[in-house]
NUDO-513599 format. One record per residue (C-alpha): residue number from 1; residue in one letter; x, y, z. Coordinates in nm, 4 decimals. Last residue first. Layout:
NODE  seq  type  xx  yy  zz
NODE  NUM  a  X  Y  Z
...
This chain:
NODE  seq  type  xx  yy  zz
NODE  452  x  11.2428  16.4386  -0.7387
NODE  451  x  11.3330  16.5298  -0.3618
NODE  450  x  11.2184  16.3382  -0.0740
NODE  449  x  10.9048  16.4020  0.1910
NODE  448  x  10.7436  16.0836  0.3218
NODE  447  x  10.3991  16.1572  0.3794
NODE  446  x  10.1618  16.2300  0.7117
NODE  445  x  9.8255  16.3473  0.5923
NODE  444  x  9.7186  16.4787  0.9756
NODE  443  x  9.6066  16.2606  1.2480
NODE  442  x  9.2130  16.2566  1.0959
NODE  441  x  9.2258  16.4090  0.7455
NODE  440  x  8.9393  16.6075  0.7415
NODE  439  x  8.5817  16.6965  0.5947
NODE  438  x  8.4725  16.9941  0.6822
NODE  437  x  8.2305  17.0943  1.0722
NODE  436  x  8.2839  16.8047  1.1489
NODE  435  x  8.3884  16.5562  0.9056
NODE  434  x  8.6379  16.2385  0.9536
NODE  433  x  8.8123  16.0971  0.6837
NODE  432  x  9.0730  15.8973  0.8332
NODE  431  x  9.4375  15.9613  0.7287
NODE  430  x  9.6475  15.6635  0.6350
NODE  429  x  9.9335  15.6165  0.8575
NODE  428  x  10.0057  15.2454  0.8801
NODE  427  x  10.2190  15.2260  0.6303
NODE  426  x  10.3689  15.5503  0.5111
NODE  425  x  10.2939  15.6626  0.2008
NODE  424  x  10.5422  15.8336  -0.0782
NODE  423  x  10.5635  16.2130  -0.1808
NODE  422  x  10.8167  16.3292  -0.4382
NODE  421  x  10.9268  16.6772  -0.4363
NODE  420  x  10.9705  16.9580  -0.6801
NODE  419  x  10.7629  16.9096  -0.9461
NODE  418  x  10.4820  16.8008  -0.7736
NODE  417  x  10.4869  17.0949  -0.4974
NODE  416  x  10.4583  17.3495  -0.7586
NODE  415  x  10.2089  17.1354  -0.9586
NODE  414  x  9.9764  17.1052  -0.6060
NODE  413  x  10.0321  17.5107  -0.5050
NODE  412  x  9.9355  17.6555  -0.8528
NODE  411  x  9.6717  17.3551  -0.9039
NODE  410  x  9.5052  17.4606  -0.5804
NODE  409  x  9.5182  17.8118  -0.5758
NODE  408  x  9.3299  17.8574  -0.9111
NODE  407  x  9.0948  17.5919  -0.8140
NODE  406  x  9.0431  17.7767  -0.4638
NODE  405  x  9.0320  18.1284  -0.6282
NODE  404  x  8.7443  17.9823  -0.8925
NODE  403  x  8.4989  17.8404  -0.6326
NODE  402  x  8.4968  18.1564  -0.4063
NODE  401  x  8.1470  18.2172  -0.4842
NODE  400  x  8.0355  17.9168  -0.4103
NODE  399  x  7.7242  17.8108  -0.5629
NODE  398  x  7.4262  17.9825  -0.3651
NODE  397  x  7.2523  18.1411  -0.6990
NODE  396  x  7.2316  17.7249  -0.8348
NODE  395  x  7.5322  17.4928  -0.7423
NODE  394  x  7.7593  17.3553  -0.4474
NODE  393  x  8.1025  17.3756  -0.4401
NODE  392  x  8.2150  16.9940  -0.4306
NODE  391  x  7.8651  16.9406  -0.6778
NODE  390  x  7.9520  16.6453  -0.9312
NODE  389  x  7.6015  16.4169  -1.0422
NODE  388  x  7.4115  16.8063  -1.0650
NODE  387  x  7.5894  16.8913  -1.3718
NODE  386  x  7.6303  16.5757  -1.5298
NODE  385  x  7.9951  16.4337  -1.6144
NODE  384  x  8.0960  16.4651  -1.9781
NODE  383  x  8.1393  16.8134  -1.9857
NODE  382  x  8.4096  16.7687  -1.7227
NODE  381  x  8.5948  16.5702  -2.0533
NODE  380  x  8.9649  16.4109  -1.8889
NODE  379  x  8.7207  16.4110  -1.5394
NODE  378  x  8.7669  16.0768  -1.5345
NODE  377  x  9.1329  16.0600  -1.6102
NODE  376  x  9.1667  16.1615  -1.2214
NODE  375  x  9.0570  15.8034  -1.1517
NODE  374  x  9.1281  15.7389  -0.7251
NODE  373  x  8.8535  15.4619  -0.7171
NODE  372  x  8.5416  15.4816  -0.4360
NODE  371  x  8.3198  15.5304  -0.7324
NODE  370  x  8.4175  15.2651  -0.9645
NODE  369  x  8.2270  15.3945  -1.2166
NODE  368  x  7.9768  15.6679  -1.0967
NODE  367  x  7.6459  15.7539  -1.1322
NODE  366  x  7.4645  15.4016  -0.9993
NODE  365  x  7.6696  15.3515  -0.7566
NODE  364  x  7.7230  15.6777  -0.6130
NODE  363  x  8.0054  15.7748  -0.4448
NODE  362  x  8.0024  16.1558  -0.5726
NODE  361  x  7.6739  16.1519  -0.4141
NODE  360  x  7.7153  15.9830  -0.0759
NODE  359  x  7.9832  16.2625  -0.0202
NODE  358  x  7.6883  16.5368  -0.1165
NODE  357  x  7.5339  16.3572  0.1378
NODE  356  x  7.2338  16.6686  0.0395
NODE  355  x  7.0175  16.6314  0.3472
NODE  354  x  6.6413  16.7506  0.3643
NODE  353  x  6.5171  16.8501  0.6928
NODE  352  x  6.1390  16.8761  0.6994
NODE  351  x  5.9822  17.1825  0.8110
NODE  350  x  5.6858  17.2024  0.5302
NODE  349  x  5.6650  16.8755  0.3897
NODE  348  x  5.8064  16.6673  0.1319
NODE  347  x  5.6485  16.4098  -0.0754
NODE  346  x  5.8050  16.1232  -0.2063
NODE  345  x  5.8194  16.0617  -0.5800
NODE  344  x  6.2026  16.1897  -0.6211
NODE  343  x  6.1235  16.5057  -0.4607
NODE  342  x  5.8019  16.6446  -0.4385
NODE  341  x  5.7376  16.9832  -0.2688
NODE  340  x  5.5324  17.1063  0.0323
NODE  339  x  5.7068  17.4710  0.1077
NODE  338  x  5.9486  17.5818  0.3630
NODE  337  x  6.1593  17.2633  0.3555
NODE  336  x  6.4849  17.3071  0.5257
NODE  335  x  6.8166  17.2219  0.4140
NODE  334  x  7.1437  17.0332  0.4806
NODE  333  x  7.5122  16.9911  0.3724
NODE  332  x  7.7086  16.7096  0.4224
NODE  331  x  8.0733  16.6255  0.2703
NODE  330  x  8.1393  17.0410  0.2382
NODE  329  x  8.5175  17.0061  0.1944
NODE  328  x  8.4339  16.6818  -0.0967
NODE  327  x  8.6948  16.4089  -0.0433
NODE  326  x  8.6494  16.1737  -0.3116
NODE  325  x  8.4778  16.4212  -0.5905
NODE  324  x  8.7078  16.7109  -0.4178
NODE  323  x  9.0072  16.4990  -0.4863
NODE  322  x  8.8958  16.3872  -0.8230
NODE  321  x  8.8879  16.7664  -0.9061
NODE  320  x  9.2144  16.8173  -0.7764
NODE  319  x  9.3880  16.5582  -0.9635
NODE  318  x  9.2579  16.6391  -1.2579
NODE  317  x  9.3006  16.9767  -1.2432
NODE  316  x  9.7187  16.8428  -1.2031
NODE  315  x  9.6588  16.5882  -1.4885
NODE  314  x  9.5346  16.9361  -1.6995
NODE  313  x  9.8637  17.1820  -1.6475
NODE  312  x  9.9226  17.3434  -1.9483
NODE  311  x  9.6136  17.5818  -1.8939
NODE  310  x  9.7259  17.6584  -1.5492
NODE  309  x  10.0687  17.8168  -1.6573
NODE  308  x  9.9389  18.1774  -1.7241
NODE  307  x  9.8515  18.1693  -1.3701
NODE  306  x  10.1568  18.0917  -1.2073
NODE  305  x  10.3514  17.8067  -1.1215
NODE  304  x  10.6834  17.7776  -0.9300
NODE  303  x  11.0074  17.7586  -1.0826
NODE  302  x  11.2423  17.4914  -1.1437
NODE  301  x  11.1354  17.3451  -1.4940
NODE  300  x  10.7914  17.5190  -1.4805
NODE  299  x  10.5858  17.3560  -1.7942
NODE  298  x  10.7587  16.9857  -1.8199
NODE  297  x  10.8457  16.9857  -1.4799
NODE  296  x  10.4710  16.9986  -1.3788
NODE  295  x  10.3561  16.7471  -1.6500
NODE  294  x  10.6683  16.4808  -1.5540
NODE  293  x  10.5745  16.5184  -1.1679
NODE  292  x  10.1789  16.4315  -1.2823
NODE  291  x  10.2848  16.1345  -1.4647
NODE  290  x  10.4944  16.0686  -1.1347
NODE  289  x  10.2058  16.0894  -0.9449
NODE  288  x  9.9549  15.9069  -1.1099
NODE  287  x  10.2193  15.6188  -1.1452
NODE  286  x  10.2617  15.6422  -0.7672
NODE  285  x  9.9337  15.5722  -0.6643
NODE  284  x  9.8536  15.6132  -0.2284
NODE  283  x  10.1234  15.9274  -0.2795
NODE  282  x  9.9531  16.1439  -0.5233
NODE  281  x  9.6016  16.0400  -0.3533
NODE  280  x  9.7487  16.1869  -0.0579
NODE  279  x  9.9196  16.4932  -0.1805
NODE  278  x  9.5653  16.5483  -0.3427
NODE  277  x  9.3620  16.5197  0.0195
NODE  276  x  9.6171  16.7681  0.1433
NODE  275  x  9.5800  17.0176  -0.1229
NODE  274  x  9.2040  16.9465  -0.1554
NODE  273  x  9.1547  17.0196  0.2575
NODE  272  x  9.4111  17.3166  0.1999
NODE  271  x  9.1622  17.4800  -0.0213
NODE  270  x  8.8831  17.4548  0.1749
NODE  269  x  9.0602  17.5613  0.5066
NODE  268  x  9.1810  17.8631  0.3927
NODE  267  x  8.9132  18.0453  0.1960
NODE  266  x  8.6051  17.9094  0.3926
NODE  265  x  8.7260  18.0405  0.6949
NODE  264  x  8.9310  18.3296  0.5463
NODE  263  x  8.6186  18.4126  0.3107
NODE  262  x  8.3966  18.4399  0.5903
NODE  261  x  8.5599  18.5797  0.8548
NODE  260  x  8.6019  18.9007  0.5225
NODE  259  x  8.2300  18.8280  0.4947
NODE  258  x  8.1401  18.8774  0.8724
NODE  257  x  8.3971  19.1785  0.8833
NODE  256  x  8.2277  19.3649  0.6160
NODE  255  x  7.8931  19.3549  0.8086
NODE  254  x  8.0373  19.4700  1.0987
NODE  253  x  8.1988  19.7676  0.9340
NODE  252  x  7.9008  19.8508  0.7327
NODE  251  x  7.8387  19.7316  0.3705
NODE  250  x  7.7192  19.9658  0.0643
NODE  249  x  7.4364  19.9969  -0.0749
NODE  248  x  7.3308  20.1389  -0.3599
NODE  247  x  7.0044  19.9508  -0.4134
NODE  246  x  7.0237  19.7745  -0.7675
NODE  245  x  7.4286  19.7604  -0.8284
NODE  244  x  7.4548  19.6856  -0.4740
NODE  243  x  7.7805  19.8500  -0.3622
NODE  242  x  8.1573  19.7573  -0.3608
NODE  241  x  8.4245  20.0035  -0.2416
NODE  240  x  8.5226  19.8181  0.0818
NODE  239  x  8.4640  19.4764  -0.0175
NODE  238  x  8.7427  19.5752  -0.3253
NODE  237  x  8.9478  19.7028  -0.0480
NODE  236  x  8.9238  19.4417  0.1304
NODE  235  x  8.9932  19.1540  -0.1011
NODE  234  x  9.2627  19.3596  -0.1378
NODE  233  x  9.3651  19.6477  -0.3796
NODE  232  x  9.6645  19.7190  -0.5552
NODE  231  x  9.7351  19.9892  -0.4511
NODE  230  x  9.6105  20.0097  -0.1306
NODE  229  x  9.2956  20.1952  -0.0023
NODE  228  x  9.2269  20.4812  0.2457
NODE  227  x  9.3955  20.5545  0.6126
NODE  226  x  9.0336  20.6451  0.7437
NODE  225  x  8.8276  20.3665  0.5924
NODE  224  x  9.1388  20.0919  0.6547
NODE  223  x  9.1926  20.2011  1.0477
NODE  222  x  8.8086  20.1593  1.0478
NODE  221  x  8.8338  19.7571  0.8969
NODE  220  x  9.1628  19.7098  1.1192
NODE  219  x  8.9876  19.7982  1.4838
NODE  218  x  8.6686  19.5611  1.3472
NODE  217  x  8.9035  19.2762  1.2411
NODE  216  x  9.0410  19.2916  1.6221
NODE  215  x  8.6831  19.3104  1.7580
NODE  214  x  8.5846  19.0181  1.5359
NODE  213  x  8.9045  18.8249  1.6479
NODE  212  x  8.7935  18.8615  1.9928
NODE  211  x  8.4808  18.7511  1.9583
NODE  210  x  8.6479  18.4227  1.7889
NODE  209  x  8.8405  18.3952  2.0662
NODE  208  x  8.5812  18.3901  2.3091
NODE  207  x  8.3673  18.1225  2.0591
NODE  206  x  8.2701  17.8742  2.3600
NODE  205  x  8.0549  17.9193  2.6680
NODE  204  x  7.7476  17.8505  2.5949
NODE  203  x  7.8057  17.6478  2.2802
NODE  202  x  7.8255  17.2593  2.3639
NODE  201  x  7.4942  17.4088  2.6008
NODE  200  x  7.2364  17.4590  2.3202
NODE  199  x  6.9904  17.7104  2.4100
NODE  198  x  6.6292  17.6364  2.3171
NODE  197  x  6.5662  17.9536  2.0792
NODE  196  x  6.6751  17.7724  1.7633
NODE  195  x  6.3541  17.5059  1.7748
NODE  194  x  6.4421  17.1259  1.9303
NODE  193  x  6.4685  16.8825  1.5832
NODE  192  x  6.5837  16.6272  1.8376
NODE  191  x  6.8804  16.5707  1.6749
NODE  190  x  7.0100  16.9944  1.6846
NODE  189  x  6.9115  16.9292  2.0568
NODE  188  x  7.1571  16.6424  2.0781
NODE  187  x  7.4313  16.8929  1.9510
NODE  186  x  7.6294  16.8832  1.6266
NODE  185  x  7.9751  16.9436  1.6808
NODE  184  x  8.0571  17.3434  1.5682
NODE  183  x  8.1498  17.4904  1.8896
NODE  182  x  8.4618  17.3379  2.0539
NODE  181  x  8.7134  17.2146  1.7826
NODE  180  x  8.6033  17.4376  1.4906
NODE  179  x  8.6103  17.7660  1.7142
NODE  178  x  8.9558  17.6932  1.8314
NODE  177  x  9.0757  17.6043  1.4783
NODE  176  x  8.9261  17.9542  1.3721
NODE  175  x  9.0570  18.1405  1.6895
NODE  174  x  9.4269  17.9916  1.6050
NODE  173  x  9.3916  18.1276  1.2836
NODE  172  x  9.2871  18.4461  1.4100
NODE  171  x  9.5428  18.4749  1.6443
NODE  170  x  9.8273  18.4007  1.4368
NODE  169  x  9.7434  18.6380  1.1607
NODE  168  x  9.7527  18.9357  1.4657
NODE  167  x  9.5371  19.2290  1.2384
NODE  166  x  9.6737  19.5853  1.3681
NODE  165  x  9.8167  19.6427  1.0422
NODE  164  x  9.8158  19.2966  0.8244
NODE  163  x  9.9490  19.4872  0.5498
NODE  162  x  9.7494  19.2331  0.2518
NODE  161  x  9.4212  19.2489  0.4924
NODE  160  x  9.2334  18.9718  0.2527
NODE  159  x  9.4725  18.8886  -0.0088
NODE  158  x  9.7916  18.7853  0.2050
NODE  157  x  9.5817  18.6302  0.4924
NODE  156  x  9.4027  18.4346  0.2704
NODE  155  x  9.7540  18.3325  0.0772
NODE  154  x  9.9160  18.2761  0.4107
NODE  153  x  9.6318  18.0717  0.5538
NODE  152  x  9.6374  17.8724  0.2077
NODE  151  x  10.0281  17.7797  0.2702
NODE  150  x  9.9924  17.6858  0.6678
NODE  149  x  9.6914  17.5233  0.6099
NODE  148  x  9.8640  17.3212  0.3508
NODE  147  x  10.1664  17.2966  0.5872
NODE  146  x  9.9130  17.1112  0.8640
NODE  145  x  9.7685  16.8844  0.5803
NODE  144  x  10.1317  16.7655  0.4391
NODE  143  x  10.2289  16.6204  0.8181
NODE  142  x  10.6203  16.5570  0.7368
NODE  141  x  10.7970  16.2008  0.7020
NODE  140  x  11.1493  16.2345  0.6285
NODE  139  x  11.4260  16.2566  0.3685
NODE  138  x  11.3284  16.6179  0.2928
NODE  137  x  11.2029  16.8076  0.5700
NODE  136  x  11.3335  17.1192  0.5126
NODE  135  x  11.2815  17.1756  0.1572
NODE  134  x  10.9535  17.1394  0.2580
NODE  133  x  10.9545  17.4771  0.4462
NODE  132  x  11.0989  17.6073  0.1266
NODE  131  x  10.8743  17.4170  -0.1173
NODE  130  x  10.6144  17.6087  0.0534
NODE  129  x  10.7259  17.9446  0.0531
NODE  128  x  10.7665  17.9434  -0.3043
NODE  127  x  10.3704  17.8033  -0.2729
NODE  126  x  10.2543  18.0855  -0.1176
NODE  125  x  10.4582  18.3737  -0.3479
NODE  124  x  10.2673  18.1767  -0.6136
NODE  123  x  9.9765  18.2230  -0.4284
NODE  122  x  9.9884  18.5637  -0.3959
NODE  121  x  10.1215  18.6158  -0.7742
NODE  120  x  9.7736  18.4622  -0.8416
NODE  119  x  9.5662  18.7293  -0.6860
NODE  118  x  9.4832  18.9196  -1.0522
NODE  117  x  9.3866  18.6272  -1.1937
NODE  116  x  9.0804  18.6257  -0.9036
NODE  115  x  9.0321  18.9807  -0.9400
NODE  114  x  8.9881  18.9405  -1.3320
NODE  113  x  8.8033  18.6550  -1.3075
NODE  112  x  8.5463  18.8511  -1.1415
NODE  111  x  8.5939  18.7261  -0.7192
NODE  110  x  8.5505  19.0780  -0.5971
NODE  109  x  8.2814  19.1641  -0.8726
NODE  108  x  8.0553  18.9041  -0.6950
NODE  107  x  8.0192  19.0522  -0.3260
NODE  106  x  7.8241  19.3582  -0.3665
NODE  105  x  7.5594  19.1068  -0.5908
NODE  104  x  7.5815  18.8453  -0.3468
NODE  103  x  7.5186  19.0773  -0.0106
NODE  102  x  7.2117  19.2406  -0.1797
NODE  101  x  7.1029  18.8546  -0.2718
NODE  100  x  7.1678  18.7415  0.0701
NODE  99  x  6.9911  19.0056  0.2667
NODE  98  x  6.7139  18.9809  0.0420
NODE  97  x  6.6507  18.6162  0.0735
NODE  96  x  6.8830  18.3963  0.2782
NODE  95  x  7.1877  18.4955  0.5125
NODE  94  x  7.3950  18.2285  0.6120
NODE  93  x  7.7367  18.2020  0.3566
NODE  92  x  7.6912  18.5620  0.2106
NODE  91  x  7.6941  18.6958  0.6333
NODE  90  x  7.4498  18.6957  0.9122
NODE  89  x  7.7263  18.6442  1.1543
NODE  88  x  8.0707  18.4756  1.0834
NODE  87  x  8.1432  18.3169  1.3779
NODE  86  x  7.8209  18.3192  1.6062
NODE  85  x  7.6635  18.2600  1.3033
NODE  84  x  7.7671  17.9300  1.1570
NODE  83  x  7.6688  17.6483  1.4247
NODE  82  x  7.3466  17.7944  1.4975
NODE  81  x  7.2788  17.8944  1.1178
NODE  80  x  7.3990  17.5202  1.0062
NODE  79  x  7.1656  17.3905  1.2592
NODE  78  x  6.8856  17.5755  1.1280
NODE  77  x  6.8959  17.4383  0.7593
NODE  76  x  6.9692  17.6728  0.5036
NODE  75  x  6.7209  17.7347  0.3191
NODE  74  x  6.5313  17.5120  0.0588
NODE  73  x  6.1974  17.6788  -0.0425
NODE  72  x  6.3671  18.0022  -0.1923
NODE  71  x  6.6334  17.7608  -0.3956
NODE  70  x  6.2958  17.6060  -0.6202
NODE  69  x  6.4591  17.5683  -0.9511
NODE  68  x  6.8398  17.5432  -0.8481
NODE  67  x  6.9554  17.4155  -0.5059
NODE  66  x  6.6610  17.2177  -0.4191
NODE  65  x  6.5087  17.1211  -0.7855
NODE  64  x  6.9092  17.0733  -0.8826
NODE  63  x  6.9625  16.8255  -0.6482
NODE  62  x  6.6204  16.5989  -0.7392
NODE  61  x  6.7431  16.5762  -1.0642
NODE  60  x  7.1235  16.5037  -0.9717
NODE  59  x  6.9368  16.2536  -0.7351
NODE  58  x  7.1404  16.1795  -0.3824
NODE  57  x  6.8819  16.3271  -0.0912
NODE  56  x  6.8347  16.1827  0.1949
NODE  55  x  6.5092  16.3260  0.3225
NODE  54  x  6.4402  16.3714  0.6773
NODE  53  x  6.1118  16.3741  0.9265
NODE  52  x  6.1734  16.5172  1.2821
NODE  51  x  6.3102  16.3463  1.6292
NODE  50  x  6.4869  16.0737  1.3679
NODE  49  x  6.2189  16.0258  1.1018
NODE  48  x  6.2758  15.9122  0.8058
NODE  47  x  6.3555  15.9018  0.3902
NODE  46  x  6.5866  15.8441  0.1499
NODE  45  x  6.6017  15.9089  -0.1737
NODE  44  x  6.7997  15.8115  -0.5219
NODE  43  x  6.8870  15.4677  -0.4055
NODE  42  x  7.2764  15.3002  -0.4359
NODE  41  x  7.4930  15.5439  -0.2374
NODE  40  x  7.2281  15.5915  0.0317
NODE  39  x  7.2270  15.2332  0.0741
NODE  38  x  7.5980  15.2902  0.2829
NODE  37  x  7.3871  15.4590  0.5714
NODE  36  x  7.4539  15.7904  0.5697
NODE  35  x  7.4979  15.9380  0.9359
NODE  34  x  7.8570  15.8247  1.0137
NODE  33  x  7.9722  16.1130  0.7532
NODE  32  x  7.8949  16.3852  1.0554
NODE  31  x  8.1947  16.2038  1.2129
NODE  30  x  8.2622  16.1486  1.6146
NODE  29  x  7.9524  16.3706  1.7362
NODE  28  x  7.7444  16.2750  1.4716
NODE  27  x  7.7582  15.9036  1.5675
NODE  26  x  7.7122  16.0079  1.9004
NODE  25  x  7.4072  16.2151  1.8360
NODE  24  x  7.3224  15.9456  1.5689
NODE  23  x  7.2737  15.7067  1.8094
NODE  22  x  7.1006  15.8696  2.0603
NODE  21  x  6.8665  15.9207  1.8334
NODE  20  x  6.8141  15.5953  1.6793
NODE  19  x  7.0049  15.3882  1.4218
NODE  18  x  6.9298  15.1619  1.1305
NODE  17  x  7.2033  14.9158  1.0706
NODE  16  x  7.4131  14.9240  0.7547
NODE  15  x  7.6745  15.2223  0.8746
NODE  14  x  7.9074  15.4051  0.6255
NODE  13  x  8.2336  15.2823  0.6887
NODE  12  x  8.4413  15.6465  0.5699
NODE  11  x  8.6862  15.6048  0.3342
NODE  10  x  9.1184  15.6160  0.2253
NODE  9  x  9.1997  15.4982  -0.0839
NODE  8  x  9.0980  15.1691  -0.2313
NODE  7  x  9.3128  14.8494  -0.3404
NODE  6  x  9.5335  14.8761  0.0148
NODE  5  x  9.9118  14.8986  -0.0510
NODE  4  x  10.0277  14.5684  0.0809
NODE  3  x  10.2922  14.5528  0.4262
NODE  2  x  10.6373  14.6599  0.3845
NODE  1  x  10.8561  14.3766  0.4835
């Protein structure tokens, strides 16, 4: 006998006992997530001390003074730089202030809506491929978050270095999982609040593929300068020919190479995250699912989805957009306090750490009905839900500037797959969200794979 669906989708325990340093090094170690407490999802602020003084932040007010009105007094925190920049350098995603804003404006006109349209074919050539591999594995159980990586690395790839001269696909990928795995845990120094110049050992002596793979995108970069651009352009082409509308300038090899790492790191493993999230939702409720499966059919018969299809395909948003709410990629993101500031009442001091659980948030209590509930029809008016109460990509000047390319790509890949294949659960092999450096399916999203 098949055992009981369970009432809730897959979550993280969030812990109801204070905890120490060492605690929250190991807790941290196994699942970044393990460090809200589950009051954060009923109070607006927290606040403590755990080897320096933190603020847990969950108030759409109180979000939008940090990443919004007052952005220049809330960097980055310095253990996202240590983790971040030995892979992608001092690039859009780390750099603050000048750097970023010169960076920002070069970068923007890639990712126009024009560009971004302009890709879809990619993906739909992504998601073809898709069902194909899929096709393979009807009538048995098949790990849906390893071919998601496998379809967004191939669209990344695609519209990034579209010839792939001189650029081994396979390496880098396998340098970005490496890099993941050995170099971006938190350490017990990044705990202790201990400044960026004490060395962290957990990344001595890791990241030698990853320095490979800059020296390999470094070889391809020049090869593109002196063979010129394609036709169309790439994401690194359009890099390539993009200045600073205020300054002139224009990015150097190395430079150009930290964003490109950027946008396949963020690119790739973002968008499968939803993808494989979504197939699981899809499967945990059936009737979502097969309303869904009717939509997709409905607009694409037997063909996959393209751009000009996304407008008819609103259950399938849905679907994403309740995944990222549930399963946000960037679960826990952090800052630090330059300036004395108030947040929610409690005053905030220069070199405090102040977390956004941006998981915590769209779990909320008190801003969400229902919140660990898989509702897409929530989001059936997104003008309905408060700005700063919904935030899987961030807002203010630092919002994600790859945000539209990973909805795009999402609902092209997630309706293709939907009206092709049906996806069912397999007892005992719910994922476990667990987040490290992103928030993942521990063991894979393992589904039963038949055709519709």
């Amino acid at each position: 006998m098949l055992d009981a669906p369970p009432s809730l989708p897959a979550r993280v325990a969030l812990h109801t006992e204070p905890m120490g340093v060492w605690a929250s090094f190991r807790a941290a170690q196994r699942n970044v997530l393990e460090l809200i407490p589950e009051v954060a999802t009923r109070v607006p602020i927290l606040s403590g001390r755990t080897g320096k003084r933190w603020h847990m932040l969950m108030d759409p007010d109180g979000l939008k003074q940090v990443l919004r009105d007052r952005v220049d007094d809330y960097p980055k925190s310095v253990v996202t730089k240590l983790i971040l920049e030995p892979a992608i350098g001092d690039s859009l995603f780390v750099a603050e202030g000048a750097q970023w804003m010169w960076q920002r404006r070069t970068a923007a006109p890639v990712f126009s809506h024009r560009n971004v349209t302009a890709l879809g074919p990619v993906m739909t050539a992504a998601a073809e491929r898709s069902v194909a591999r899929l096709d393979r594995a009807v009538g048995r159980a098949a790990d849906l978050f390893d071919e998601m990586v496998t379809a967004t690395f191939e669209v990344i790839a695609d519209v990034t270095f579209s010839d792939g001269t001189g650029f081994d696909r396979g390496a880098v990928h396998a340098a970005i999982e490496q890099y993941i795995a050995e170099t971006a845990k938190v350490s017990l120094l990044d705990v202790l609040g201990a400044p960026p110049w004490v060395p962290r050992p957990n990344r001595l002596f890791t990241g030698s593929a990853m320095r490979e793979t800059k020296k390999l995108a470094d070889r391809a970069i020049e090869a593109r300068k002196a063979e010129g651009g394609k036709t169309p352009p790439d994401l690194l082409d359009l890099l390539m020919a993009g200045s600073d509308p205020e300054s002139g300038r224009q990015m150097t090899t190395a430079e150009l190479r930290d964003n490109l790492l950027t946008f396949i790191v963020a690119g790739h493993e973002t968008t499968a995250l939803t993808l494989a999230w979504a197939l699981y939702l899809c499967a945990f409720d059936p009737s979502v699912q097969a309303a869904a499966r009717e939509e997709a059919q409905g607009v694409l018969g037997d063909r996959a989805a393209t751009v000009a299809d996304l407008a008819r395909l609103p259950l399938t948003r849905r679907i994403v957009d309740e995944a990222l709410r549930l399963y946000p990629p960037a679960a826990f993101l952090s800052r630090t306090a330059m300036a004395r500031d108030t947040l929610c009442g409690r005053e905030v001091r220069p070199g405090d750490t102040v977390i956004l659980p941006i998981y915590a948030l769209h779990r909320h209590r008190l801003l969400w009905q229902d919140p660990d509930a898989f509702r897409p029809d929530r989001f059936a008016d997104p003008r309905a839900i408060p700005r700063f109460q919904y935030l899987p990509f961030g807002d203010g000047p630092r919002i994600c500037i790859g945000a539209s390319f990973a909805l795009q790509e999402a609902v092209i890949v997630l309706a293709t797959l939907l009206a092709r294949f049906r996806f069912s659960s397999i007892p005992g092999k719910d994922p476990k969200p667990v987040m490290i450096l992103t928030l993942r399916p521990q063991g894979g999203v393992w589904l039963k794979v038949e055709r519709a």
